[in-house]
C-alpha positions in Angstrom: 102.6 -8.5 32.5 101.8 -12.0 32.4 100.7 -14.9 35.0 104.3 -16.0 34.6 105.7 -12.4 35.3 103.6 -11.9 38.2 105.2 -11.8 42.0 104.6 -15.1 43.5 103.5 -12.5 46.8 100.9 -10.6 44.8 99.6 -14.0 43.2 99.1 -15.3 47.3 97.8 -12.4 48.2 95.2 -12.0 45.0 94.4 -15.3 45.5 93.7 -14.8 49.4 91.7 -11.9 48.1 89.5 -14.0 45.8 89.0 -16.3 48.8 87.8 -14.0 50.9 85.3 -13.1 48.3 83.8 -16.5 47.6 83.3 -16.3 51.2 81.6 -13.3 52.3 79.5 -14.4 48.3 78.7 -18.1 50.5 77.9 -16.1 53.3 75.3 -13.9 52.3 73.3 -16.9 50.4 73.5 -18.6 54.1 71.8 -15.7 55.0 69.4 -15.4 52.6 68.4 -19.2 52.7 67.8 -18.8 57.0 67.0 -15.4 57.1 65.0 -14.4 53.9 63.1 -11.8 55.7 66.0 -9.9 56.3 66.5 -9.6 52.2 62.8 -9.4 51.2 61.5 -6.1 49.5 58.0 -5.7 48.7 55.8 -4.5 45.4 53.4 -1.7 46.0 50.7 -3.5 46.6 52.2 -5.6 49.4 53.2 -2.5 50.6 49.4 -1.5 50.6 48.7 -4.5 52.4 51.5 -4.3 55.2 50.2 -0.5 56.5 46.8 -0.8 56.4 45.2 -0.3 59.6 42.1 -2.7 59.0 42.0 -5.6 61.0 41.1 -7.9 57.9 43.0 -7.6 54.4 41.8 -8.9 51.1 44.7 -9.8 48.7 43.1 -10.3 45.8 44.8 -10.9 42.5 45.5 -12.9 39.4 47.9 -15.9 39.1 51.8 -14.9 39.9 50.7 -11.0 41.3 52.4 -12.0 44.6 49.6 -13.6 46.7 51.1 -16.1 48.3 54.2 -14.1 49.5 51.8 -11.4 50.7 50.1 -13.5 53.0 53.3 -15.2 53.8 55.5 -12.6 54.9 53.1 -11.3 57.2 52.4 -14.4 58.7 55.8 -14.3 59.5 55.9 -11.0 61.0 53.0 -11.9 62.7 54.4 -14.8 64.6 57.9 -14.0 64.7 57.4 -10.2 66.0 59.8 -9.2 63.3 58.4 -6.2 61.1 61.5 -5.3 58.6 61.8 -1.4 57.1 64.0 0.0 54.9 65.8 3.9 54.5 63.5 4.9 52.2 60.0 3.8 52.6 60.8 3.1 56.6 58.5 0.7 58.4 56.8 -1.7 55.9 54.1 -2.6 58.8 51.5 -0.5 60.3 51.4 -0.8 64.1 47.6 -2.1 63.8 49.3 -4.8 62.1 51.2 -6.2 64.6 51.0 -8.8 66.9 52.5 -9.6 70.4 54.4 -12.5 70.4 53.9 -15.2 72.0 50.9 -15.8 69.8 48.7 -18.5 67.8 48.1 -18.3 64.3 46.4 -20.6 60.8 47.4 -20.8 57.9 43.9 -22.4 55.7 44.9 -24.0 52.3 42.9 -25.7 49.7 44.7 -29.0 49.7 47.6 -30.9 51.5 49.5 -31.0 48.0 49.3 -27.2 48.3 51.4 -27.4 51.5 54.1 -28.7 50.0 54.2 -26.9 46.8 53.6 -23.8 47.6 52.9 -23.1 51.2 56.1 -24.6 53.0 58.5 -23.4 50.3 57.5 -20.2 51.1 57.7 -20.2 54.4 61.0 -21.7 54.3 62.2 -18.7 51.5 61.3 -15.9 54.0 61.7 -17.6 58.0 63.8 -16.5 60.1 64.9 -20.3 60.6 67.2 -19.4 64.2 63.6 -18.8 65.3 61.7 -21.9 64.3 62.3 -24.6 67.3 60.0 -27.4 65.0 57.9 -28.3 62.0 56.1 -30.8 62.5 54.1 -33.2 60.3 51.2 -35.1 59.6 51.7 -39.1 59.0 51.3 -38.2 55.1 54.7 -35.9 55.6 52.5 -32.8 55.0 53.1 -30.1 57.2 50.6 -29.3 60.3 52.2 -27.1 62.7 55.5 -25.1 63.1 56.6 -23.7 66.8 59.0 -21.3 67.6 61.6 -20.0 70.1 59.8 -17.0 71.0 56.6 -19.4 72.3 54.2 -18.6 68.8 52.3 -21.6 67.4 51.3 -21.5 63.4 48.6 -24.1 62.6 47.8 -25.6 59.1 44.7 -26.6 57.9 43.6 -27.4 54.5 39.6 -27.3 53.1 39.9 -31.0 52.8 39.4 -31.2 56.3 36.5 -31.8 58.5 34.5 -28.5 58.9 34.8 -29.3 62.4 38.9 -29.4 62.2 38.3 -25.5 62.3 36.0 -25.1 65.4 37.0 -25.9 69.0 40.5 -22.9 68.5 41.3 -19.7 69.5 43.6 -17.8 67.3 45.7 -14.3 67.0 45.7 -13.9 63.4 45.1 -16.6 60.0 45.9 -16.5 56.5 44.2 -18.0 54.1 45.4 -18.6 50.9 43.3 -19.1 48.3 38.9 -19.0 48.5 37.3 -21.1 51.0 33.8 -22.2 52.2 31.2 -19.5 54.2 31.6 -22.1 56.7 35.1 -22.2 57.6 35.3 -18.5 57.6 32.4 -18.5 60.0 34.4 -21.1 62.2 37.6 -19.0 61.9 36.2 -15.8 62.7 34.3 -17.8 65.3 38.5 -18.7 66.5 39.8 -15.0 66.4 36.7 -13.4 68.3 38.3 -13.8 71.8 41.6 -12.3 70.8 40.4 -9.7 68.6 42.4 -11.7 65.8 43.3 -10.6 62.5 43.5 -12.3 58.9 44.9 -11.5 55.7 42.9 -13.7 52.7 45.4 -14.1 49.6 43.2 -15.2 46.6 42.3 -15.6 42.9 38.4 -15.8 42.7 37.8 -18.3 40.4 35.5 -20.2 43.1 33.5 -19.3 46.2 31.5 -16.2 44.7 30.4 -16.0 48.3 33.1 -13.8 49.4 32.6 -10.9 47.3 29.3 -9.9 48.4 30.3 -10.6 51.9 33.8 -9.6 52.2 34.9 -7.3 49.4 31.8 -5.2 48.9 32.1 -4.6 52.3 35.7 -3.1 52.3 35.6 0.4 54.4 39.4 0.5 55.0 38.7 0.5 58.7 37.7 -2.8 59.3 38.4 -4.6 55.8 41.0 -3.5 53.3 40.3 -4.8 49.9 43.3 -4.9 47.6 42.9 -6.0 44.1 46.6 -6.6 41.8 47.0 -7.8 38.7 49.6 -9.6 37.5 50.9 -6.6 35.9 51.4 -4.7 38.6 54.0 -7.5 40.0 56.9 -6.0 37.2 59.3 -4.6 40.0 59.5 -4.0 43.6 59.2 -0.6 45.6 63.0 -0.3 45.1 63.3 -0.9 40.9 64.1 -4.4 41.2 62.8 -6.6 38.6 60.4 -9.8 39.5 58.4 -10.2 36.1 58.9 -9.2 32.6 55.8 -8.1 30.7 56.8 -10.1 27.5 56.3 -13.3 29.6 52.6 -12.1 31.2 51.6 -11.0 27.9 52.5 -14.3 26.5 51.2 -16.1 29.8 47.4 -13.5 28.7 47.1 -14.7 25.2 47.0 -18.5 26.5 44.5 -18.8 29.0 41.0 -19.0 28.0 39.3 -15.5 27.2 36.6 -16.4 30.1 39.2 -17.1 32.6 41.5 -13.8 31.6 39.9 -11.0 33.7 40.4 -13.1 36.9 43.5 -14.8 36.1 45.2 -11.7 34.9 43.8 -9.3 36.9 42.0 -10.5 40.0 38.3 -10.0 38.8 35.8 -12.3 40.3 35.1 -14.8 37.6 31.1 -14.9 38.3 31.4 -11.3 36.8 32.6 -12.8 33.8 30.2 -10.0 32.2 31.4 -6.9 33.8 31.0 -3.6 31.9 34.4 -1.8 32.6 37.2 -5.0 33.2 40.3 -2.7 33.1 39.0 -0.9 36.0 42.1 -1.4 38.6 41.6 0.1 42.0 45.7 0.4 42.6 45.5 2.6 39.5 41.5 4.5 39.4 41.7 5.7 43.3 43.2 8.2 45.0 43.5 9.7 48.1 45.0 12.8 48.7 48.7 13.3 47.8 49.8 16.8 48.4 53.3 16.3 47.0 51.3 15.0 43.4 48.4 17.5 43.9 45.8 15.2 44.5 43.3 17.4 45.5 40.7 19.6 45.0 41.9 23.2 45.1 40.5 26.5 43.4 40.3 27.3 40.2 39.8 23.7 39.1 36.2 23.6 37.9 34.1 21.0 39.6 31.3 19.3 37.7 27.8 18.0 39.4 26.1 14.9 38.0 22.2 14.2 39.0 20.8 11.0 38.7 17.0 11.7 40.3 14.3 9.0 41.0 10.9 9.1 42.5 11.4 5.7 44.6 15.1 5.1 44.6 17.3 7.6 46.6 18.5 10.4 44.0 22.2 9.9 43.4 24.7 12.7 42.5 28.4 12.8 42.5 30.9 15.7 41.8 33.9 15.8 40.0 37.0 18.1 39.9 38.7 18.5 36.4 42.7 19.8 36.3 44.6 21.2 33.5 45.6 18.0 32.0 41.6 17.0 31.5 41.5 14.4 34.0 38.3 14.1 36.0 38.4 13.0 39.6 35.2 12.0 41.2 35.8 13.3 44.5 32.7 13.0 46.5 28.8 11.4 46.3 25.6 11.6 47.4 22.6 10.0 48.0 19.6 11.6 49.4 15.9 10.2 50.0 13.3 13.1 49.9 12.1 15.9 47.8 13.4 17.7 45.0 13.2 20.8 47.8 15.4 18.9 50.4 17.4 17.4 47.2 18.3 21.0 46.7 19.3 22.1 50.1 21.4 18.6 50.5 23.4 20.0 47.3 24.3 23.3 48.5 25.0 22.0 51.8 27.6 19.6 50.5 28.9 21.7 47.8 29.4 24.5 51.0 30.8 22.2 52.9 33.2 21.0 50.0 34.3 24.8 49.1 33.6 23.1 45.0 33.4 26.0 42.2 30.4 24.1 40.3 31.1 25.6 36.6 28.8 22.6 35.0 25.7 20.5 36.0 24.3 17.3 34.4 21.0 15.3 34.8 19.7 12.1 33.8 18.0 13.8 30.6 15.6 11.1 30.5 14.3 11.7 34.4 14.8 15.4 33.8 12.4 16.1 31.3 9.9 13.9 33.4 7.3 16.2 35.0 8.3 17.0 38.7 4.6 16.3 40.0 1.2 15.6 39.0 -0.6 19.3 38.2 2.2 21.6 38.4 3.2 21.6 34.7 6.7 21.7 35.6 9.5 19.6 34.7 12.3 18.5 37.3 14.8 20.6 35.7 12.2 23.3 35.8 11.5 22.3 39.4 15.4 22.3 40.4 15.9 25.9 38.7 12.9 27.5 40.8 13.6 29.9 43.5 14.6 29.4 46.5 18.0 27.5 46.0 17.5 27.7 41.9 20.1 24.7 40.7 20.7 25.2 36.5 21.0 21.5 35.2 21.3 20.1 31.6 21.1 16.9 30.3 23.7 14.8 28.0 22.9 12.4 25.2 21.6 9.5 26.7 23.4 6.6 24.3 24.3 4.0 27.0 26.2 1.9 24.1 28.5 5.2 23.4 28.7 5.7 27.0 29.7 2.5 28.0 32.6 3.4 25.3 33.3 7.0 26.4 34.0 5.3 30.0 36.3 2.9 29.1 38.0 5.5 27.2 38.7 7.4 30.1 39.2 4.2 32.1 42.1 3.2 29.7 45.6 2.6 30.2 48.2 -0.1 29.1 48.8 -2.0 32.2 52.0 -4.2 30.8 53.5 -0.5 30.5 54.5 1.9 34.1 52.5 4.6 34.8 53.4 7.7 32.9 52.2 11.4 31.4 51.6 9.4 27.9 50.1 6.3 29.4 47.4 7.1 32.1 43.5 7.1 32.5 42.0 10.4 32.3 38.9 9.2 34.7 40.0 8.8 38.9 38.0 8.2 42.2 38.0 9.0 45.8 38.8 5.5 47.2 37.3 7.0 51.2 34.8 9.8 49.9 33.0 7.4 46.6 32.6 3.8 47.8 28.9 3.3 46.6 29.9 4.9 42.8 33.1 2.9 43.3 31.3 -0.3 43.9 28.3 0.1 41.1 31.2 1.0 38.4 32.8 -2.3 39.2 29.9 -4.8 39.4 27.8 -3.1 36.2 27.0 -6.3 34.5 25.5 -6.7 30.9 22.4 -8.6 31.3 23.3 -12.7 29.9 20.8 -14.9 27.8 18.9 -17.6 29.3 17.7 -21.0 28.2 19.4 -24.4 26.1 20.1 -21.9 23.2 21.9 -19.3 25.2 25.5 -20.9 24.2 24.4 -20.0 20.5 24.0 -16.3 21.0 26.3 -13.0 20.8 26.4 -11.4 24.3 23.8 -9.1 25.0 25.1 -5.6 25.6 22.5 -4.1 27.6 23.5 -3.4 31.0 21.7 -5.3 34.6 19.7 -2.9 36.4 20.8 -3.5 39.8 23.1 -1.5 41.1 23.6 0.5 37.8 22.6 4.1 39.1 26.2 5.2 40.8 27.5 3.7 36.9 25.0 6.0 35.3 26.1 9.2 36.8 29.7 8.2 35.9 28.0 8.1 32.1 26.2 11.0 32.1 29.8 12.7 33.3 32.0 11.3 30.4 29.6 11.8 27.8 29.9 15.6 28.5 33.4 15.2 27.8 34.4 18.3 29.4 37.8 20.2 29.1 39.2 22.5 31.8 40.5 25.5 29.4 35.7 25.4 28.4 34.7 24.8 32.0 37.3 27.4 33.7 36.4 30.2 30.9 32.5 30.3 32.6 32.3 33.1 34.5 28.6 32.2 35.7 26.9 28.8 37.0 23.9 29.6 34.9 26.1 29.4 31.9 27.3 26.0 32.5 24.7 23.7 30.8 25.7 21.2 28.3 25.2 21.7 24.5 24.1 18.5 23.7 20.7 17.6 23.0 18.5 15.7 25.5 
């Protein structure tokens, strides 16, 4: 049937039909222009963000991994009292995350161009604009303050301002977007002491090395949560739906300059520009546990104990479980000051304490073959083995160049690729129960030539000593290279000792 050949009343009411359409089509992008909140769905990492229950949250992440939206949607939430949820993941925001409204907030930029390039169009993409009684401005047409219905006040500064811009104000909560100086952060926590205030930092560390040391070394999850994504890990939303294709990051990768990759990329600080292990992602290498994915220790799974001892440092040991697919999980540590006597006791305690089924332990082979004290004749490992509390350890090859490699074998993944049983690491670690290990895996340096000819000269490839012992005991585990159907066949502890050669 034609046009033609159509009832003129089924035309009228097709055509009504269409109308209707284009309508309730011009309605919802109304919506979704005033009330962007309403439609926003986060990635997992700003999901991460949203339900921690630490008072300050580091966002940190390369260029397009969703920074700026992080640490503008809860802004939002914070000054609007609105917390959105969904059927399937429920409430996005932890109630330690929350605010009472009426309430003061600041947002700190690095510029006033910022503002209006990225900052305001933001804000404007996700405000509930029915809520916002004024934005007002600076001479310059930059933004400086927005009020609201509900009584909230948001503040804008930018580190072009006077340090003294950020004293003299007490605040709820601030975001800031992008490093800035000690300073200001001293003046801004300075601002949210009398309210107990809470901030969320959304940055790419290319500058203020500062707030690493100071801030994300010191993430407990209790009163900082550190969150590093890459720009990987910005693919798709908790729901499936798509924000950025992996054919355009790669192709974004292969322009920037090498030194600038690791942090532009993936969030790295770029002081560490000669980090051991770069693909080291905390969204992927933690865990807690899962129940539902078995993330857990649980018998028969053999659990491995790696010795690091020193006669001036504190002696380091971790332990790891291994399951039937060969991955390791590093799922506790230790780090004990005294004798190889109390050393002993401190190991069975924990490993009681644990319920761990030791079927292997390692040692430093190096420090193991060292004599345990002056006169006895005795070696450590001679000295751990002795009665009471006798502890069987043997020692791995001790090549850190093919260590560094076994470790970033089990470290590796493709990150432009989801998660899946063919493309996984083999190598995990207790985010809560590991932060010391965690922290000397990610900051092992190699050491970096010095003097007017240093431009001139391959990179060394011998590793800084500070901070390398929790590293070292991750080595010493790798180079093993255990496998679960060997470890779960040893019917005795005393049969556990590695083959290889000291």
């Amino acid at each position: 049937m034609t046009v033609e050949e159509t009832n003129p009343a089924e035309l009228a009411q097709l055509h009504e039909k269409l109308l209707e359409l284009e309508e309730i089509d011009q309605t919802l992008k109304a919506r979704r222009r005033t009330r962007g909140l309403d439609y926003f769905v986060p990635n997992a990492n700003q999901l991460r963000a949203f339900r921690s229950k630490a008072r300050h949250v580091l966002f940190v992440g390369g260029n397009r991994s969703s920074k700026s939206t992080t640490g503008a949607v809860q802004a939002i939430c914070w000054a609007s009292g609105q917390t959105p949820k969904c059927s399937c993941h429920g409430e996005w925001f932890s109630l330690e995350r929350r605010r009472k409204v009426p309430n003061k907030g600041v947002i700190v930029v690095t510029s006033f161009p910022i503002i209006e390039k990225v900052i305001e169009p933001r804000l404007r993409q996700y405000f509930p604009m029915d809520e916002v009684v004024s934005w007002k401005r600076t001479p310059q047409h930059y933004l400086r303050r927005i009020e609201l219905k509900n009584g909230s006040i948001i503040d804008i500064l930018t580190n072009e301002m006077d340090e003294m811009a950020f004293e003299s104000a007490d605040w709820d909560w601030a975001w800031i977007d992008e490093p800035t100086s000690k300073r200001r952060w001293d003046a801004i926590q300075r601002g949210l002491l009398d309210r107990h205030g809470q901030t969320i930092f959304s940055f790419t560390p290319l500058i203020e090395p500062w707030m690493k040391g100071d801030l994300v070394d010191k993430a407990d999850s209790v009163r900082i949560e550190g969150i590093e994504a890459s720009t990987y890990e910005n693919q798709s939303d908790i729901h499936g739906g798509a924000i950025l294709a992996a054919s355009d990051i790669r192709e974004f990768e292969e322009g920037i300059d090498p030194q600038e990759r690791q942090t532009r990329i993936f969030g790295k600080f770029f002081h560490l520009k000669g980090v051991v292990y770069p693909t080291y992602q905390p969204s992927v290498h933690e865990w807690t546990e899962d129940i539902s994915a078995n993330l857990f220790y649980k018998h028969p799974d053999p659990v491995i104990c790696v010795l690091d001892p020193h006669d001036r440092k504190p002696h380091w040991v971790i332990w790891a479980w291994l399951d039937r697919a060969d991955r390791l999980f590093v799922d506790s540590e230790l780090k004990h000051t005294g004798d190889l006597p109390s050393l002993k006791r401190a190991i069975l305690k924990h490993e009681m304490e644990r319920g761990y089924r030791i079927k292997r332990r390692i040692i430093d082979p190096n420090f193991g073959q060292s004599p345990a004290a002056v006169g006895l004749g005795r070696t450590v490992i001679q000295e751990l083995a002795r009665t009471p509390f006798s502890l069987s350890f043997g020692g791995v090859s001790d090549d850190v160049t093919a260590g560094h490699l076994k470790v970033k074998w089990y470290l590796s993944f493709d990150p432009s690729k989801p998660l899946s049983f063919v493309n996984q690491p083999k190598l995990y670690f207790h985010r809560d129960r590991c932060r010391l290990t965690i922290h000397s895996v990610k900051n092992l340096q190699y050491e970096e030539w010095k003097g007017i000819a240093k431009d001139n000269k391959d990179e060394k490839e011998k590793e800084k000593e500070k901070d390398s012992d929790g590293a070292a005991v991750v080595r010493y585990l790798c180079m093993s290279t255990p496998t679960f159907d060997r470890l779960h066949q040893l019917g005795r502890e005393e049969d556990a000792l590695t083959e290889a050669p000291y």
